[in-house]
mmCIF file of the N, C-alpha and C atoms, coordinates in Angstrom:
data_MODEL
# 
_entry.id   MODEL 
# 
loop_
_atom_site.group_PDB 
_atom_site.id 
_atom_site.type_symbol 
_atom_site.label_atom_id 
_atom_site.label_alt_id 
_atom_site.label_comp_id 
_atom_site.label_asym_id 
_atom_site.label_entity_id 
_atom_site.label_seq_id 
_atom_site.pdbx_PDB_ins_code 
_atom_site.Cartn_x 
_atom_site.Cartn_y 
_atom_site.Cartn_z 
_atom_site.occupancy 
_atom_site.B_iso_or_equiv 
_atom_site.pdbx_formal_charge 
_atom_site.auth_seq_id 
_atom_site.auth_comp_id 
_atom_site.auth_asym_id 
_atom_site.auth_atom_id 
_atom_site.pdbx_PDB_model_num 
ATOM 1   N N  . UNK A 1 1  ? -91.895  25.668 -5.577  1.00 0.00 ? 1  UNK A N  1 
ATOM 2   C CA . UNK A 1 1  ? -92.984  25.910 -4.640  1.00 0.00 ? 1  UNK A CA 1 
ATOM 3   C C  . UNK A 1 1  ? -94.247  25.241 -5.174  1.00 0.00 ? 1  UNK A C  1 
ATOM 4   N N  . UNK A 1 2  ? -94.791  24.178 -4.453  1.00 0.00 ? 2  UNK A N  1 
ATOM 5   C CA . UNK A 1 2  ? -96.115  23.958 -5.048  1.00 0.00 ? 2  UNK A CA 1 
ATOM 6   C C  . UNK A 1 2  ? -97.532  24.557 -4.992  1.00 0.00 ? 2  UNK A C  1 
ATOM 7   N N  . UNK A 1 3  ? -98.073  24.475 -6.183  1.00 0.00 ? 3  UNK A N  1 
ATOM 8   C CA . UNK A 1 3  ? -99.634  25.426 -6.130  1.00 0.00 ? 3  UNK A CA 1 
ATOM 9   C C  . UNK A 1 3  ? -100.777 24.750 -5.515  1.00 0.00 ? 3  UNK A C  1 
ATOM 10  N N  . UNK A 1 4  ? -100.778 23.413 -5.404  1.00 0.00 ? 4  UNK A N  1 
ATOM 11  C CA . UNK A 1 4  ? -101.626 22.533 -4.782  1.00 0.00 ? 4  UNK A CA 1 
ATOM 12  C C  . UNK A 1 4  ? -100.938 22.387 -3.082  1.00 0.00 ? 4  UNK A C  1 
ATOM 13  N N  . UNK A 1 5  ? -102.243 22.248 -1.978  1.00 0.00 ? 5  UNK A N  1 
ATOM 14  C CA . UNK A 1 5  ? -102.002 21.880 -0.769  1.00 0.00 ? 5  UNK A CA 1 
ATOM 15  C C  . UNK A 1 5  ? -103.040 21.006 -0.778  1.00 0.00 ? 5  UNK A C  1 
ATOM 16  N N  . UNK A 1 6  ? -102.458 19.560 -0.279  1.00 0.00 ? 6  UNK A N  1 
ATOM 17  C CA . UNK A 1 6  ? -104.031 18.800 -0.317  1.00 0.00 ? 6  UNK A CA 1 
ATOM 18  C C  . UNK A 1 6  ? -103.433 18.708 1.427   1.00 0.00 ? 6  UNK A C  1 
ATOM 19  N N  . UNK A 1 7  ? -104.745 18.961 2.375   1.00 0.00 ? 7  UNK A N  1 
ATOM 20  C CA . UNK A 1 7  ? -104.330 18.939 3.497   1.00 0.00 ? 7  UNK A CA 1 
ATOM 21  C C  . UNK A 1 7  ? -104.573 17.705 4.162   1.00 0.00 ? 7  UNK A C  1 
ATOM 22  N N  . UNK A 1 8  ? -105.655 16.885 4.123   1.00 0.00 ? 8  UNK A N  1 
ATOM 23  C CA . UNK A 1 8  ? -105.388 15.634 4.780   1.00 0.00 ? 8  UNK A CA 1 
ATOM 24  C C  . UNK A 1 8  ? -104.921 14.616 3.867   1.00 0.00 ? 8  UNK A C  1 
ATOM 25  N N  . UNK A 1 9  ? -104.793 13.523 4.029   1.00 0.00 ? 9  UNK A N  1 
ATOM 26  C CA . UNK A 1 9  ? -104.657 12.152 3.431   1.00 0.00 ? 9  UNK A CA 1 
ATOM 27  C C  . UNK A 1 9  ? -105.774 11.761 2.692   1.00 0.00 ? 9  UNK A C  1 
ATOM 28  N N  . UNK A 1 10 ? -107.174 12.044 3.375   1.00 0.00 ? 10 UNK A N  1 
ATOM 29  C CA . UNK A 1 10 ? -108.376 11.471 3.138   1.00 0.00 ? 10 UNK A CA 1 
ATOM 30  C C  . UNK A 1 10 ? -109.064 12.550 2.045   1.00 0.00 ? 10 UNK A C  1 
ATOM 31  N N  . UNK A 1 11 ? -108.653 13.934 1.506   1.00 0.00 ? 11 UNK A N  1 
ATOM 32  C CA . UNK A 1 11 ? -109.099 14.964 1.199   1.00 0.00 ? 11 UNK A CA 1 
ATOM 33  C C  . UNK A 1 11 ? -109.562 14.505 -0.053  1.00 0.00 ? 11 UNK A C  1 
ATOM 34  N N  . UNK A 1 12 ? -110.404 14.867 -0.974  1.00 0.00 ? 12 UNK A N  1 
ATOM 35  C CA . UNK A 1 12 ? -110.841 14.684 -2.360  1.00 0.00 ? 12 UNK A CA 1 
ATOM 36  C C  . UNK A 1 12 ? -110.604 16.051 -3.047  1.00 0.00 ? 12 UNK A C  1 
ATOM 37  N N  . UNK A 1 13 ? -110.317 17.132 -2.572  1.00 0.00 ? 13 UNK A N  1 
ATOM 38  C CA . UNK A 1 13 ? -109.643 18.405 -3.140  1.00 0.00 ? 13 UNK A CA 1 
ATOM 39  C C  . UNK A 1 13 ? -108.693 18.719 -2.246  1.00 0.00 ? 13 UNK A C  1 
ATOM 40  N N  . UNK A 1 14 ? -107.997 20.395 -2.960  1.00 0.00 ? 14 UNK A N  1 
ATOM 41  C CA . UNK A 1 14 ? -106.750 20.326 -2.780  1.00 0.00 ? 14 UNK A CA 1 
ATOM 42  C C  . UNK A 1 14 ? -107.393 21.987 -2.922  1.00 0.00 ? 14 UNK A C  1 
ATOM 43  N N  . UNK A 1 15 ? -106.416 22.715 -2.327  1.00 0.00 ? 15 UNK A N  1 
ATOM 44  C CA . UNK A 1 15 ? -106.427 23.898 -2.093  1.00 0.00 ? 15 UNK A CA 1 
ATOM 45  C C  . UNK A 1 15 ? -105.245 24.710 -2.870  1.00 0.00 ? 15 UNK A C  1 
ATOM 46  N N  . UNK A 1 16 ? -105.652 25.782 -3.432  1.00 0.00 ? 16 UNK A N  1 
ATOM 47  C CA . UNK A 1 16 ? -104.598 26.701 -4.813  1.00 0.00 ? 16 UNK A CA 1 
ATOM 48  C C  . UNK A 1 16 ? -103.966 27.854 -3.833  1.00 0.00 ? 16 UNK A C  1 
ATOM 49  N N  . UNK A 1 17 ? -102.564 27.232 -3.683  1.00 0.00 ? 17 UNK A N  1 
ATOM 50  C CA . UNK A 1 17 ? -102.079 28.619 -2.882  1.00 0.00 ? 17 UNK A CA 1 
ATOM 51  C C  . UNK A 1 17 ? -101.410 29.430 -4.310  1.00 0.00 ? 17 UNK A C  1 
ATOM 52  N N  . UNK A 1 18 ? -101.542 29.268 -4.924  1.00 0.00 ? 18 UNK A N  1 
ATOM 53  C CA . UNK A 1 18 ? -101.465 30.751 -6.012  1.00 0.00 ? 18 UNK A CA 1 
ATOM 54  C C  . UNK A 1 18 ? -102.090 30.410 -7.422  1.00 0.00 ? 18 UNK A C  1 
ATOM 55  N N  . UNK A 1 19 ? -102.540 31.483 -8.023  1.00 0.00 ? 19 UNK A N  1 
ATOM 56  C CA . UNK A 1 19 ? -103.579 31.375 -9.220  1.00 0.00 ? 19 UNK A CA 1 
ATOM 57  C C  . UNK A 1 19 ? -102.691 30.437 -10.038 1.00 0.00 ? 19 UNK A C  1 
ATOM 58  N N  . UNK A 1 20 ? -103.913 29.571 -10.557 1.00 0.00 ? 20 UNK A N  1 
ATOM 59  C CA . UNK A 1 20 ? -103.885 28.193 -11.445 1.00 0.00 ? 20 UNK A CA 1 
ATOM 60  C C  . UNK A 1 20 ? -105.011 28.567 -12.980 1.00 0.00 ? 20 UNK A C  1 
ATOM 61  N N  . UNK A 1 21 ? -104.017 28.285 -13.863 1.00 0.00 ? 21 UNK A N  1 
ATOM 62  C CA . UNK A 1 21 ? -104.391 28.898 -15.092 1.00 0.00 ? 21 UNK A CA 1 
ATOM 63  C C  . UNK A 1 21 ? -105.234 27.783 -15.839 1.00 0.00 ? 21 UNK A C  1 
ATOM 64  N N  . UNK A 1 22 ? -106.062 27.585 -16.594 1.00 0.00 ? 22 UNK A N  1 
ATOM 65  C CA . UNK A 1 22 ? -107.120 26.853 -17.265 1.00 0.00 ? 22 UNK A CA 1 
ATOM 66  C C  . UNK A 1 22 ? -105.798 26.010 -17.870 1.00 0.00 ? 22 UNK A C  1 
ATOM 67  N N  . UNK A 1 23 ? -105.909 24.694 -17.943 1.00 0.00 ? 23 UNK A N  1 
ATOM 68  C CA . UNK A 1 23 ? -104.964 24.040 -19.047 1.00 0.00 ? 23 UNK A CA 1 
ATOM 69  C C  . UNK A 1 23 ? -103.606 23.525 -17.803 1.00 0.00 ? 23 UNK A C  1 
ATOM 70  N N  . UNK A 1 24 ? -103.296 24.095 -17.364 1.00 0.00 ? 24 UNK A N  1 
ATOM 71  C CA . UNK A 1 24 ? -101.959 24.130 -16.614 1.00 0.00 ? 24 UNK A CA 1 
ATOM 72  C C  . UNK A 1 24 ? -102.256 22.785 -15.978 1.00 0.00 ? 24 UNK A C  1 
ATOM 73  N N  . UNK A 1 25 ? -101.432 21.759 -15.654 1.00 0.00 ? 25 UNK A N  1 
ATOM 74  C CA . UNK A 1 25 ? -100.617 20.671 -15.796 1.00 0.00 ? 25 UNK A CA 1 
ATOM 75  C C  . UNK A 1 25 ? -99.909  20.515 -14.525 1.00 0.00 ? 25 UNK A C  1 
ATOM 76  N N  . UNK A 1 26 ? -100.430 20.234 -13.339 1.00 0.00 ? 26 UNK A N  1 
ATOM 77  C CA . UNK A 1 26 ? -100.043 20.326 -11.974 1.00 0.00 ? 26 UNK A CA 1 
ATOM 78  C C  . UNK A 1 26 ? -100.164 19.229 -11.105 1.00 0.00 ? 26 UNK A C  1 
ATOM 79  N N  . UNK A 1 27 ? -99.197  18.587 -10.659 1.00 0.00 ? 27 UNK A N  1 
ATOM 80  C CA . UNK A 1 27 ? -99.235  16.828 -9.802  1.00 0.00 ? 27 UNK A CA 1 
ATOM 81  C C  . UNK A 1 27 ? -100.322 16.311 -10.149 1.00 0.00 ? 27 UNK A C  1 
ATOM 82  N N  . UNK A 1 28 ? -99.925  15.575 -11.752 1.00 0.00 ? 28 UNK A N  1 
ATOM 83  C CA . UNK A 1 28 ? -101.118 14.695 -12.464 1.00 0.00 ? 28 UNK A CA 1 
ATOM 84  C C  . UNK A 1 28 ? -102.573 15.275 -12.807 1.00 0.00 ? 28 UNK A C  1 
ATOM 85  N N  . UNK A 1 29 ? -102.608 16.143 -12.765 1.00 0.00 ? 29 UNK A N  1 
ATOM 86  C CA . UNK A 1 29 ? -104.161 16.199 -13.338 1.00 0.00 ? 29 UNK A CA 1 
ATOM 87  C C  . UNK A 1 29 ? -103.744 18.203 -13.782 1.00 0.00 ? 29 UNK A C  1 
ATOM 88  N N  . UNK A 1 30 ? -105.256 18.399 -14.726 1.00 0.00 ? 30 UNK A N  1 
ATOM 89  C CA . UNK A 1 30 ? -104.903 19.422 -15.416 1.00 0.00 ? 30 UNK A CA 1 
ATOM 90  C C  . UNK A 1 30 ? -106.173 20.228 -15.188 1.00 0.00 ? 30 UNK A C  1 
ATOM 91  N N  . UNK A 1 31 ? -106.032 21.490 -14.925 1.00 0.00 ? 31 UNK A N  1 
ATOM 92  C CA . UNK A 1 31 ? -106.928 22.318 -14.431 1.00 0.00 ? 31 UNK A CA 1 
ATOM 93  C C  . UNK A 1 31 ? -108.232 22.743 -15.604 1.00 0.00 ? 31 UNK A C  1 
ATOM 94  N N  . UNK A 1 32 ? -109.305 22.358 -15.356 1.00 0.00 ? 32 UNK A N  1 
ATOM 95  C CA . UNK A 1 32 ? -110.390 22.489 -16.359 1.00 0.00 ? 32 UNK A CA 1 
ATOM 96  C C  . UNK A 1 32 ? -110.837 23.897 -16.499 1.00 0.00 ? 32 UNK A C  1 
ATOM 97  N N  . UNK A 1 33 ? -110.722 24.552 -15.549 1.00 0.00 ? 33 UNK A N  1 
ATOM 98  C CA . UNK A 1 33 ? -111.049 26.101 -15.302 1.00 0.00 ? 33 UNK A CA 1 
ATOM 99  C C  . UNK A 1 33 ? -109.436 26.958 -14.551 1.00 0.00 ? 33 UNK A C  1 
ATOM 100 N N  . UNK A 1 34 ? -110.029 28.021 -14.985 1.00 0.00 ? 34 UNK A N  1 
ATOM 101 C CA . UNK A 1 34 ? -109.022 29.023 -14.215 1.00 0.00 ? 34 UNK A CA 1 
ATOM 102 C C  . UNK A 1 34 ? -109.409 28.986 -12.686 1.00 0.00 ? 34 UNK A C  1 
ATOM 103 N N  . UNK A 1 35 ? -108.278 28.674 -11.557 1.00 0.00 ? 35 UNK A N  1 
ATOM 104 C CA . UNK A 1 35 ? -108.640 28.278 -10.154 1.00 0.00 ? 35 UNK A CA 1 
ATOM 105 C C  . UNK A 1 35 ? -107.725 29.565 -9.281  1.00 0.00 ? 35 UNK A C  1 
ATOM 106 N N  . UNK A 1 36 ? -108.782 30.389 -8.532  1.00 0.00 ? 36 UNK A N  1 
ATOM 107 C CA . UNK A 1 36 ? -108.335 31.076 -7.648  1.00 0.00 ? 36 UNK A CA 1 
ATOM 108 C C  . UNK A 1 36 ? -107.520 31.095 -6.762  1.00 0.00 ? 36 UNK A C  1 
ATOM 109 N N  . UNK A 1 37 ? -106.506 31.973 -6.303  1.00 0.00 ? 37 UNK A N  1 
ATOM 110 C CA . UNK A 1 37 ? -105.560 31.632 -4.979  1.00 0.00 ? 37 UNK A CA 1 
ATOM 111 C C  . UNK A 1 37 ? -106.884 31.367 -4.008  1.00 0.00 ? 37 UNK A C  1 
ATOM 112 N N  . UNK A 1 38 ? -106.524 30.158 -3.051  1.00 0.00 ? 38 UNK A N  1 
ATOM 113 C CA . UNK A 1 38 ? -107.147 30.066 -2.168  1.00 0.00 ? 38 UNK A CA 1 
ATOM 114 C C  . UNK A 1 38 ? -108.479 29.354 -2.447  1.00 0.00 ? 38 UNK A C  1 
ATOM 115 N N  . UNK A 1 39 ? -108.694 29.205 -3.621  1.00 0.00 ? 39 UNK A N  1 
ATOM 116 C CA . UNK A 1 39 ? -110.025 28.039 -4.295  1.00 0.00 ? 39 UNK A CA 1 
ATOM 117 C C  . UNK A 1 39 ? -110.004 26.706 -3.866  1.00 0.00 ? 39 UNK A C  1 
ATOM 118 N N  . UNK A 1 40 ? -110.582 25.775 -4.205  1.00 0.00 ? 40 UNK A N  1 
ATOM 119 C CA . UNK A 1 40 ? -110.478 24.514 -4.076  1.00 0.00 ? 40 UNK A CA 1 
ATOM 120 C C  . UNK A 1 40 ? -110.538 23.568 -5.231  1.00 0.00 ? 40 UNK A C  1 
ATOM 121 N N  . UNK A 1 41 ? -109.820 22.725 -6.254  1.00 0.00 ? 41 UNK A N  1 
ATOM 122 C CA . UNK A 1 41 ? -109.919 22.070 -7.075  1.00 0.00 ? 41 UNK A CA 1 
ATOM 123 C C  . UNK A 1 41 ? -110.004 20.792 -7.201  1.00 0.00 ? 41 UNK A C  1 
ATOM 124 N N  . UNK A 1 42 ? -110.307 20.131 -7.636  1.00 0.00 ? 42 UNK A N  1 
ATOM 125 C CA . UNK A 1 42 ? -111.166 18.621 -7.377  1.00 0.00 ? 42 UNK A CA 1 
ATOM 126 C C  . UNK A 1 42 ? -109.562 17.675 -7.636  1.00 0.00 ? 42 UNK A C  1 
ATOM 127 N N  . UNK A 1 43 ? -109.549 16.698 -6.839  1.00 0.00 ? 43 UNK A N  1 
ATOM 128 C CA . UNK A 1 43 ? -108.681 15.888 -7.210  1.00 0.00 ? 43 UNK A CA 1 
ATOM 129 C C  . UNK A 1 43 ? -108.846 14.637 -7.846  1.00 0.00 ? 43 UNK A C  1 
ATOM 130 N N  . UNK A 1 44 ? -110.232 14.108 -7.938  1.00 0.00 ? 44 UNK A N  1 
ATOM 131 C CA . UNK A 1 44 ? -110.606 13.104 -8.489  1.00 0.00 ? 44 UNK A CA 1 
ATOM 132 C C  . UNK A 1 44 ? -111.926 13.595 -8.864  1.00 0.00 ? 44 UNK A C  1 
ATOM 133 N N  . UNK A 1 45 ? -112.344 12.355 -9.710  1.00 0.00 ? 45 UNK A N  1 
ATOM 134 C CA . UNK A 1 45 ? -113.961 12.745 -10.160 1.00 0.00 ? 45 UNK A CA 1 
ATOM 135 C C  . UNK A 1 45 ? -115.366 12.489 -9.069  1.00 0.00 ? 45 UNK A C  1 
ATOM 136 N N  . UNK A 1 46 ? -115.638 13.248 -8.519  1.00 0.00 ? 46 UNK A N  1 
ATOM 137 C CA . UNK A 1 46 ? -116.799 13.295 -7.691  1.00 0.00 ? 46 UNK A CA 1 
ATOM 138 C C  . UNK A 1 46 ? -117.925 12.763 -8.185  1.00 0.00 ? 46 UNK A C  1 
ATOM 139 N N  . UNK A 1 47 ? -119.064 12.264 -7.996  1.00 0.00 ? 47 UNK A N  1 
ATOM 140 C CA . UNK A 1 47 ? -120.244 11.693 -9.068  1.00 0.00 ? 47 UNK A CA 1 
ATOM 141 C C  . UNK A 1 47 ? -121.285 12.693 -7.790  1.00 0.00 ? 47 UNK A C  1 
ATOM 142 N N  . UNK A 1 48 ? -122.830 13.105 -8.417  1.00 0.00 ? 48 UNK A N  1 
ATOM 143 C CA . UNK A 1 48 ? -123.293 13.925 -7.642  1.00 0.00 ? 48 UNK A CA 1 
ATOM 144 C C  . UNK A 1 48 ? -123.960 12.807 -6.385  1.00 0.00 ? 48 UNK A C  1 
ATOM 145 N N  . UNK A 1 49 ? -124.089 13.262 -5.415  1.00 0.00 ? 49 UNK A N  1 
ATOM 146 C CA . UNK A 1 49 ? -124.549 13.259 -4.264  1.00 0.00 ? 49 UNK A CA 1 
ATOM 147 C C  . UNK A 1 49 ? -123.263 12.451 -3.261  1.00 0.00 ? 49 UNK A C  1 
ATOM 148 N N  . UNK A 1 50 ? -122.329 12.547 -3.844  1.00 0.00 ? 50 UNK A N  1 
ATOM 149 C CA . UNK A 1 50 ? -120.602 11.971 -3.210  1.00 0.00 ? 50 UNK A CA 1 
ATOM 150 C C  . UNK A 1 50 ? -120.525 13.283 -2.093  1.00 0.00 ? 50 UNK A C  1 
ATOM 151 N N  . UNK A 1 51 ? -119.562 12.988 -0.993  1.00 0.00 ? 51 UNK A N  1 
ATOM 152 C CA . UNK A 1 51 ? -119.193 14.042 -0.236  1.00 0.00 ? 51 UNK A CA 1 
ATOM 153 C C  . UNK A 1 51 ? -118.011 14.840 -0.767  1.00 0.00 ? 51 UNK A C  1 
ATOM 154 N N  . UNK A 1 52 ? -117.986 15.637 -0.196  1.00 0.00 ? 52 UNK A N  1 
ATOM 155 C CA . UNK A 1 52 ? -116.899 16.745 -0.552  1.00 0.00 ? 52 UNK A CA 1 
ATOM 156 C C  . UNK A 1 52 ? -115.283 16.518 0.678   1.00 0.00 ? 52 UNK A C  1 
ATOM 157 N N  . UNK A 1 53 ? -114.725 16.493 0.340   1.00 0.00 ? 53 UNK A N  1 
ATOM 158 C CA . UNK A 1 53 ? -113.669 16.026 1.971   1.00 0.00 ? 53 UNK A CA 1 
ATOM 159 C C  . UNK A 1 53 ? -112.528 17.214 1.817   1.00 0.00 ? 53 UNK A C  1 
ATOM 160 N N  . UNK A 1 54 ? -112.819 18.090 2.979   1.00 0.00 ? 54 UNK A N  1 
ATOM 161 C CA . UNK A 1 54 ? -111.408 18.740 2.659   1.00 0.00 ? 54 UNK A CA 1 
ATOM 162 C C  . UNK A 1 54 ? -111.473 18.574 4.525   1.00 0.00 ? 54 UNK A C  1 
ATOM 163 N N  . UNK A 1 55 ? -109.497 18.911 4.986   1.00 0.00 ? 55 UNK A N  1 
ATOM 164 C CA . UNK A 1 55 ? -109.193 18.587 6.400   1.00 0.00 ? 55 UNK A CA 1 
ATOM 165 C C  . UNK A 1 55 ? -109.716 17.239 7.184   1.00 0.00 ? 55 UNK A C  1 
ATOM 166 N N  . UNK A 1 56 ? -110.230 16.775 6.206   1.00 0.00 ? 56 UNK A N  1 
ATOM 167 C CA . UNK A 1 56 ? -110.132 15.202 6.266   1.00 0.00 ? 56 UNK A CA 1 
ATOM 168 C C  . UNK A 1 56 ? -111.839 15.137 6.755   1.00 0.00 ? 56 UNK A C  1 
ATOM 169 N N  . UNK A 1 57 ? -112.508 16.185 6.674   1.00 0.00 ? 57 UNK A N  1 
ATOM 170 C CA . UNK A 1 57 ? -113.545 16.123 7.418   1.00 0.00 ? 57 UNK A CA 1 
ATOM 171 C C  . UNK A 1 57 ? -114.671 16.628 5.542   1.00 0.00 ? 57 UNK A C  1 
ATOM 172 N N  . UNK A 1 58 ? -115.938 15.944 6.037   1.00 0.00 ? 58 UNK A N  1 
ATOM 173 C CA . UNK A 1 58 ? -117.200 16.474 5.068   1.00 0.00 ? 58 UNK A CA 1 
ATOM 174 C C  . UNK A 1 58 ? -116.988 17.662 5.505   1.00 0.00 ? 58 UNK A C  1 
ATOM 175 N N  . UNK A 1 59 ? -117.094 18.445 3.962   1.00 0.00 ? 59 UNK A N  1 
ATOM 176 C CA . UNK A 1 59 ? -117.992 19.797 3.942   1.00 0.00 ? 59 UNK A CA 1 
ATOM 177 C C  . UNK A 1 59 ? -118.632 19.989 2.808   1.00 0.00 ? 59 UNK A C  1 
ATOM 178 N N  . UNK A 1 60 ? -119.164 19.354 2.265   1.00 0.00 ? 60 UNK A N  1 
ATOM 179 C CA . UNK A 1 60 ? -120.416 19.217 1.362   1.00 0.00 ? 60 UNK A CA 1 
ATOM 180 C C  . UNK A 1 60 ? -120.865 18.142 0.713   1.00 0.00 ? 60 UNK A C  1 
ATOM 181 N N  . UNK A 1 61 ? -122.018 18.184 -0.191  1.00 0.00 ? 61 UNK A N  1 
ATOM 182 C CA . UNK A 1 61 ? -122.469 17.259 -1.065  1.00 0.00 ? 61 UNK A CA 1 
ATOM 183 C C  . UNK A 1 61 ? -122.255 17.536 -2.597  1.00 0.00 ? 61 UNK A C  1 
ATOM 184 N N  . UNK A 1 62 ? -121.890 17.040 -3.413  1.00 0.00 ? 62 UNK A N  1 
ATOM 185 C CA . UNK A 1 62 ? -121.561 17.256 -4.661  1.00 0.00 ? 62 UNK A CA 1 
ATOM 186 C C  . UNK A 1 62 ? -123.237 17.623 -5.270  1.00 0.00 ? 62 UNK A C  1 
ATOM 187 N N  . UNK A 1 63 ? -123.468 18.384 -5.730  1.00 0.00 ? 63 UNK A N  1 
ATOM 188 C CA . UNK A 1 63 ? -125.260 18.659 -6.175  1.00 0.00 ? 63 UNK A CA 1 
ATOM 189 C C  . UNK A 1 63 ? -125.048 18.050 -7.800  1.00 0.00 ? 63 UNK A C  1 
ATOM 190 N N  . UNK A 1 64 ? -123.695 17.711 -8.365  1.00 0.00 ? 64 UNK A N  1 
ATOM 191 C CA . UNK A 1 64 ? -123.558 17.813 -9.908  1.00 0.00 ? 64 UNK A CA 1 
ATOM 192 C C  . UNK A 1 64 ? -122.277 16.691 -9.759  1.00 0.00 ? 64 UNK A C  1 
ATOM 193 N N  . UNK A 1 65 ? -121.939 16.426 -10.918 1.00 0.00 ? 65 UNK A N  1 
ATOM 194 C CA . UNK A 1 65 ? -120.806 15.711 -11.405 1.00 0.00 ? 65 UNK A CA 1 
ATOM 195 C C  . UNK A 1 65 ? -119.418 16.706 -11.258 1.00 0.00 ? 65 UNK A C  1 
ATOM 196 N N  . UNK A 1 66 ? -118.268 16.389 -10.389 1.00 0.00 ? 66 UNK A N  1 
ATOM 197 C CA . UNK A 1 66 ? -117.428 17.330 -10.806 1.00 0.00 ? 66 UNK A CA 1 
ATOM 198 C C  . UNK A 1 66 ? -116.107 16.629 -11.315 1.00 0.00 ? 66 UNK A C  1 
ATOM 199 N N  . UNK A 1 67 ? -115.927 17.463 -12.228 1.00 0.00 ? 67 UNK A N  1 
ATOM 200 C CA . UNK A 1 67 ? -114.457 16.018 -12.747 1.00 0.00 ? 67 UNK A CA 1 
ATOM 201 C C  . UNK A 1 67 ? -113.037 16.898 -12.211 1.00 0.00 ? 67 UNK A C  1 
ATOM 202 N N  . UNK A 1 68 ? -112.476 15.734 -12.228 1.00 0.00 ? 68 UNK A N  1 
ATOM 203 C CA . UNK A 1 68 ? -110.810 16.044 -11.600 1.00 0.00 ? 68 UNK A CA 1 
ATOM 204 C C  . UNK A 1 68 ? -110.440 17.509 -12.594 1.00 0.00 ? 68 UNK A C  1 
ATOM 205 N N  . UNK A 1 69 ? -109.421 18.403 -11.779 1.00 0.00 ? 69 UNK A N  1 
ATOM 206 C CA . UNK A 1 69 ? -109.334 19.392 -12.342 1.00 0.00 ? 69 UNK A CA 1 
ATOM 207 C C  . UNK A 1 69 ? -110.046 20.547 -12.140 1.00 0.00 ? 69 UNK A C  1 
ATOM 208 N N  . UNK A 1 70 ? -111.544 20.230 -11.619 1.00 0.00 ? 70 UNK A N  1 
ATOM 209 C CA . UNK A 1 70 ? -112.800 21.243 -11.942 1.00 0.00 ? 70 UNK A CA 1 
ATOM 210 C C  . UNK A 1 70 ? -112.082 22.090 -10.572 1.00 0.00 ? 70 UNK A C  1 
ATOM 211 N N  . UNK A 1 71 ? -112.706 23.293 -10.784 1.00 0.00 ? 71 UNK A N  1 
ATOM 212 C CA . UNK A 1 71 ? -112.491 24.192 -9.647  1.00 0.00 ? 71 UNK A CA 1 
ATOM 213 C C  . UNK A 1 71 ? -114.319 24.084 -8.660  1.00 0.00 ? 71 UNK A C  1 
ATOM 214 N N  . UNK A 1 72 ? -113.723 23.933 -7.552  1.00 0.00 ? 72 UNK A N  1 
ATOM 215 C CA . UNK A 1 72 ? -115.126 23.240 -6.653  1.00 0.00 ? 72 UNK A CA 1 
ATOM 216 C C  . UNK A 1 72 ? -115.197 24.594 -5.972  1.00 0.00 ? 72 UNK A C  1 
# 
Protein backbone atom coordinates (compact mmCIF):
# COMPACT_ATOMS: atom_id res chain seq x y z
CA UNK A 1 0.00 0.00 0.00
CA UNK A 2 1.58 3.29 -0.69
CA UNK A 3 1.98 6.26 1.90
CA UNK A 4 2.47 8.92 -0.72
CA UNK A 5 -0.59 10.11 -3.15
CA UNK A 6 0.77 12.68 -5.47
CA UNK A 7 -2.53 13.63 -7.16
CA UNK A 8 -1.84 15.44 -10.31
CA UNK A 9 1.07 15.08 -12.74
CA UNK A 10 1.93 18.74 -12.29
CA UNK A 11 1.81 18.51 -8.23
CA UNK A 12 5.11 19.60 -6.31
CA UNK A 13 3.76 17.68 -3.09
CA UNK A 14 2.26 14.61 -2.34
CA UNK A 15 -0.20 13.83 0.24
CA UNK A 16 0.53 11.09 3.49
CA UNK A 17 -2.28 8.68 3.56
CA UNK A 18 -0.76 7.16 6.74
CA UNK A 19 1.79 8.53 9.34
CA UNK A 20 5.36 8.95 7.84
CA UNK A 21 8.14 8.67 10.34
CA UNK A 22 11.24 11.27 10.34
CA UNK A 23 14.07 9.33 8.35
CA UNK A 24 11.74 6.84 6.52
CA UNK A 25 12.75 6.26 2.90
CA UNK A 26 9.63 6.46 0.59
CA UNK A 27 9.54 6.65 -3.60
CA UNK A 28 13.05 8.35 -3.63
CA UNK A 29 13.22 10.89 -1.22
CA UNK A 30 13.37 10.70 2.68
CA UNK A 31 11.16 12.35 5.10
CA UNK A 32 12.96 15.33 7.01
CA UNK A 33 10.23 15.55 9.67
CA UNK A 34 7.64 13.29 11.11
CA UNK A 35 4.54 13.78 8.40
CA UNK A 36 0.94 13.47 9.44
CA UNK A 37 -1.82 11.17 7.94
CA UNK A 38 -3.29 13.48 5.62
CA UNK A 39 -0.23 16.22 5.64
CA UNK A 40 1.45 17.29 2.69
CA UNK A 41 5.23 16.62 1.98
CA UNK A 42 7.36 18.35 -0.46
CA UNK A 43 8.47 16.43 -3.42
CA UNK A 44 11.14 18.53 -4.67
CA UNK A 45 12.98 21.54 -3.36
CA UNK A 46 10.78 24.65 -3.44
CA UNK A 47 13.03 28.01 -3.29
CA UNK A 48 10.86 30.84 -1.40
CA UNK A 49 8.42 32.78 -3.32
CA UNK A 50 7.91 29.36 -5.85
CA UNK A 51 4.21 28.19 -5.91
CA UNK A 52 2.92 25.45 -4.04
CA UNK A 53 0.92 22.90 -6.64
CA UNK A 54 -1.23 20.38 -5.24
CA UNK A 55 -4.49 18.93 -7.73
CA UNK A 56 -2.56 20.38 -10.28
CA UNK A 57 -3.78 23.74 -9.27
CA UNK A 58 -1.71 26.80 -6.95
CA UNK A 59 -2.42 26.81 -3.43
CA UNK A 60 0.25 28.79 -2.07
CA UNK A 61 3.47 30.67 -2.04
CA UNK A 62 6.47 29.14 -0.48
CA UNK A 63 7.29 32.22 2.31
CA UNK A 64 10.79 30.04 3.03
CA UNK A 65 12.97 27.46 1.36
CA UNK A 66 11.39 24.02 1.62
CA UNK A 67 13.52 21.01 0.77
CA UNK A 68 12.28 17.68 -0.63
CA UNK A 69 11.07 15.55 2.19
CA UNK A 70 10.01 18.67 4.36
CA UNK A 71 6.50 18.29 5.63
CA UNK A 72 4.62 21.54 3.99
Amino acid sequence: MPKLIKIHPNDNCAVAVSEIKKGESIEGLSALSDIPFGHKIDLFDIAAGETVIKYGYPIGVAIKEIKKGEHI
